[in-house]
C-alpha positions in Angstrom: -17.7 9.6 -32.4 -17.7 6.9 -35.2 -17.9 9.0 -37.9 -14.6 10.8 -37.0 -13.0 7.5 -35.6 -13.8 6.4 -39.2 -12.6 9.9 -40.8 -9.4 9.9 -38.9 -8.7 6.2 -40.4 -9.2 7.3 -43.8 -7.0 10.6 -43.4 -4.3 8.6 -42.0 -4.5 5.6 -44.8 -4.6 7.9 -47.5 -1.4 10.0 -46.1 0.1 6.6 -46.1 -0.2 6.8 -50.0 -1.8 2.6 -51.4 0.5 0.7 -53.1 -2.5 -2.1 -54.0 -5.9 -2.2 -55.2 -7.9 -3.6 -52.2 -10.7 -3.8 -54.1 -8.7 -6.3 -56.5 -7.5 -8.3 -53.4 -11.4 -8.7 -52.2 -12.2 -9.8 -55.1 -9.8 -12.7 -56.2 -10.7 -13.8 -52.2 -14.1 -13.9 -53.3 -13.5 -15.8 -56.4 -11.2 -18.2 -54.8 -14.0 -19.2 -52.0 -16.7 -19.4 -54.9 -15.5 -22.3 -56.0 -17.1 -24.0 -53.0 -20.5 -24.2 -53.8 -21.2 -26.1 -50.2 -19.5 -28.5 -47.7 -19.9 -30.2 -44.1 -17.5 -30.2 -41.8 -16.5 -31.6 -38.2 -15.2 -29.4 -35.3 -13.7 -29.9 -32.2 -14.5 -27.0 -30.0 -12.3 -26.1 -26.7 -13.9 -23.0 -24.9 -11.3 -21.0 -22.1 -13.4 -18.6 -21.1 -12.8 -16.5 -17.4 -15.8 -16.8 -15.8 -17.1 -20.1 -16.6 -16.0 -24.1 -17.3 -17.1 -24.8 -20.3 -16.7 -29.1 -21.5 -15.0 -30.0 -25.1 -17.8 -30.2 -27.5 -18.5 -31.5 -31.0 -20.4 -30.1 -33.6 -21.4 -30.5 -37.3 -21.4 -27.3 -39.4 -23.5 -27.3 -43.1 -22.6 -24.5 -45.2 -24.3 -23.7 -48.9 -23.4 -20.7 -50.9 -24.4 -17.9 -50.6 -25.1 -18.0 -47.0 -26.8 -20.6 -45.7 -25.6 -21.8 -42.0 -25.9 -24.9 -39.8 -24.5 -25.7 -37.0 -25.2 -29.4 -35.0 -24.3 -29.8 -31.7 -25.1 -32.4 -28.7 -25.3 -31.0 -25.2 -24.4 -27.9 -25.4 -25.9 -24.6 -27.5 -23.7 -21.3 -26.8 -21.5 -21.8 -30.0 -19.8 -19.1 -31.1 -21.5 -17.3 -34.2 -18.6 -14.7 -35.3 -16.0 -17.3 -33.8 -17.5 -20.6 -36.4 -15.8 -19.0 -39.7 -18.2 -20.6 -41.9 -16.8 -18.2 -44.6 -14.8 -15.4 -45.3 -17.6 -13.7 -46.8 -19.6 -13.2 -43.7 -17.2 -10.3 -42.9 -17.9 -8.3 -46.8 -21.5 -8.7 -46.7 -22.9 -5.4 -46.4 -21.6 -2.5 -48.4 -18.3 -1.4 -47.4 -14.7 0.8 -48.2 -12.1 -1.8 -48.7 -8.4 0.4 -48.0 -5.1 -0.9 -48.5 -3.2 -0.1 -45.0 0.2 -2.3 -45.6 2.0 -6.0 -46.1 3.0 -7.8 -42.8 4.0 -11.2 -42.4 1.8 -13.2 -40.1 3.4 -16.8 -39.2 6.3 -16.8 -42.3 3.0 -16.1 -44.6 3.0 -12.7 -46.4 0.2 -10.7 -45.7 -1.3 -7.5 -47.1 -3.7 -6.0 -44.4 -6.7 -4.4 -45.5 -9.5 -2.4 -43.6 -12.9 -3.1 -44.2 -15.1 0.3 -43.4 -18.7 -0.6 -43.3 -21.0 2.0 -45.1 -24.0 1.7 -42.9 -24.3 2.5 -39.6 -27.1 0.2 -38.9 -25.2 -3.2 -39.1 -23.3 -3.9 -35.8 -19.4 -3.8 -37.5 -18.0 -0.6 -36.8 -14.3 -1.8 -38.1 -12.7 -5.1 -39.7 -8.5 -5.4 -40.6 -8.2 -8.6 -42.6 -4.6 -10.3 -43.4 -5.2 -11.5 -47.1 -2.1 -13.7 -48.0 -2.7 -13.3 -51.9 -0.5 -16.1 -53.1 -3.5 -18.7 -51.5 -6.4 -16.6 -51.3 -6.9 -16.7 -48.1 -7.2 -14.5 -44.9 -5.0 -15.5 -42.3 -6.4 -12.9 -39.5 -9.3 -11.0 -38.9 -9.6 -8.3 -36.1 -13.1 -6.8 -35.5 -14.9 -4.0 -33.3 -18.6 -3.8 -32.9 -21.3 -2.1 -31.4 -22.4 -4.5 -29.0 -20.3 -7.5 -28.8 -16.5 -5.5 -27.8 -13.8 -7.2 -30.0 -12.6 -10.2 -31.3 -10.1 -11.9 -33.8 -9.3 -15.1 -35.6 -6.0 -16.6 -36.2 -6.7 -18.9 -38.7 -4.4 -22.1 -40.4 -4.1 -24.1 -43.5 -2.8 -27.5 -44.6 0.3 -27.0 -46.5 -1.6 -28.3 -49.2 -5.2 -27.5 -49.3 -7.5 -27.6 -52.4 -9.9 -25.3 -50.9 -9.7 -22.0 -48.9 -11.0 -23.7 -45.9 -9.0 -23.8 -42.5 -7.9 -27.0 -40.4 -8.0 -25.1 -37.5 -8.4 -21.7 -35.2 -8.2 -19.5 -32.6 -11.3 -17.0 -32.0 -10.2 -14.3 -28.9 -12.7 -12.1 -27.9 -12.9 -9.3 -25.6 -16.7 -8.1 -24.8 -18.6 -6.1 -22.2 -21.8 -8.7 -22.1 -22.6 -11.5 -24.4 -25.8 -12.2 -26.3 -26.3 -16.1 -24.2 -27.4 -15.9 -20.5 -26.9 -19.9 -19.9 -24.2 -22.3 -19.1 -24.4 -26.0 -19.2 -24.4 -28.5 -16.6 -21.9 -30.4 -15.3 -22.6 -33.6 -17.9 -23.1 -30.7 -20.3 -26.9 -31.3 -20.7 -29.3 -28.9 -19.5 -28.5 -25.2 -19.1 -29.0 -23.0 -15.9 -29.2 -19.2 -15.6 -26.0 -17.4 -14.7 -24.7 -13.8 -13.7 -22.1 -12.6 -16.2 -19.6 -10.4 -15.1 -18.8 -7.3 -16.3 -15.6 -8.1 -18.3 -15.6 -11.2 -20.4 -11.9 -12.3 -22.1 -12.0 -15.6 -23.6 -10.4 -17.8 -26.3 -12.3 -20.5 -28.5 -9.9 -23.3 -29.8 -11.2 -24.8 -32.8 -10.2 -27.7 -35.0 -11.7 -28.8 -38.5 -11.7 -32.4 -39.5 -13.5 -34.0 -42.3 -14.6 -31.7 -44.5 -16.8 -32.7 -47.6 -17.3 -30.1 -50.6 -19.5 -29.7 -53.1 -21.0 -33.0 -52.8 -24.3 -31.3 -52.7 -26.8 -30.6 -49.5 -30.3 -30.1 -49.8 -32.1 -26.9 -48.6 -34.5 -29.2 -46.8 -31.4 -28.8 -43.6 -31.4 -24.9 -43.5 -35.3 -24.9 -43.7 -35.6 -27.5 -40.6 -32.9 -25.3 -38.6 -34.9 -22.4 -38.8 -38.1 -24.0 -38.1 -36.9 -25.7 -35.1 -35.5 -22.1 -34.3 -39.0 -20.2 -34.5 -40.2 -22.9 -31.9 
């Protein structure tokens, strides 16, 4: 069923006739976001999700190029991962079929929306649209299907004038059949508790960036103590 999802996609794209490279689009959004070799940031984190009250949380995210990923957070563990947009990259890591669908305008901002189709059927993507607005390099949407997690998408914002292709703030809405976490916090958002999950889980994710420091350098010794502490 994927593969001729995928095949009816391409047929109807290609009918469509491409008016852009996408593979030119991807790759000045890759240059642009190169530029930041690493930063820190702080987020603000609102959860509205339907089956469960989740507090306002804090966290500290550590990013280094290529990949590398922390996220510090008091109280309370069940961060999103897809919803954190620690980079844009995340989305283009595995090999893929980047296709010119057509320009829209997302919040005044011109857009030109390109699918991502991944190439192996192992990863857990089936389908990813991105809204690239090529005059700041930047993707202002994202809509993605998987295997295991239903759907979400990111609406993401800038600061008028931003140096760096890195938002001040976002909306992650997802859409999912069962969730990876089993556990909730407690009321003074401490320690967690089992919980059933229902069926159907809708939520949004409300976050707000704040502080951001780049390329002032972090050492690997932060990523290697997050995955130690992980393995425990």
């Amino acid at each position: 069923m994927r593969k001729i999802f995928l095949i009816l996609i391409l047929f109807s794209i290609t009918c469509l006739g491409q008016s852009k490279d996408p593979k030119m689009i991807i790759k000045n959004l890759k240059d642009a976001f190169n530029k930041v070799r690493d930063y820190t940031v702080n987020v603000d984190v609102k959860v509205d999700v339907n089956f469960i009250k989740v507090p306002e949380m804090n966290a500290k995210i550590y990013f280094k190029q290529p990949d590398k990923v922390h996220i510090e957070s008091k109280g309370f563990a069940m961060l999103p991962k897809d919803g954190m947009y620690t980079s844009p990259l995340s989305f283009l890591k595995d090999e893929y079929t980047p296709l010119y669908v057509k320009d829209e305008v997302i919040d005044n901002h011109n857009t030109s929306v390109i699918k991502i189709i991944p190439l192996n059927d192992k990863g857990n993507l089936i389908l990813t649209t991105l809204w690239v607005d090529q005059s700041k390099e930047v993707i202002r949407k994202v809509e993605s299907t998987t295997k295991t997690n239903g759907t979400f998408s990111l609406y993401l914002h800038y600061e008028y004038n931003f140096k760096y292709p890195l938002p001040d703030s976002m909306v992650f809405s997802f859409n999912s059949g069962e969730i990876n976490s089993r556990f909730d916090p407690d009321e003074a958002g401490g320690a967690v508790r089992k919980r059933k999950i229902p069926k159907v889980i809708e939520g949004k994710v409300f976050i707000r960036y704040s502080s951001y420091a780049v390329n002032k350098g972090i050492p690997d010794s932060i990523f290697e103590k997050a995955k130690e502490k992980s393995k425990k």
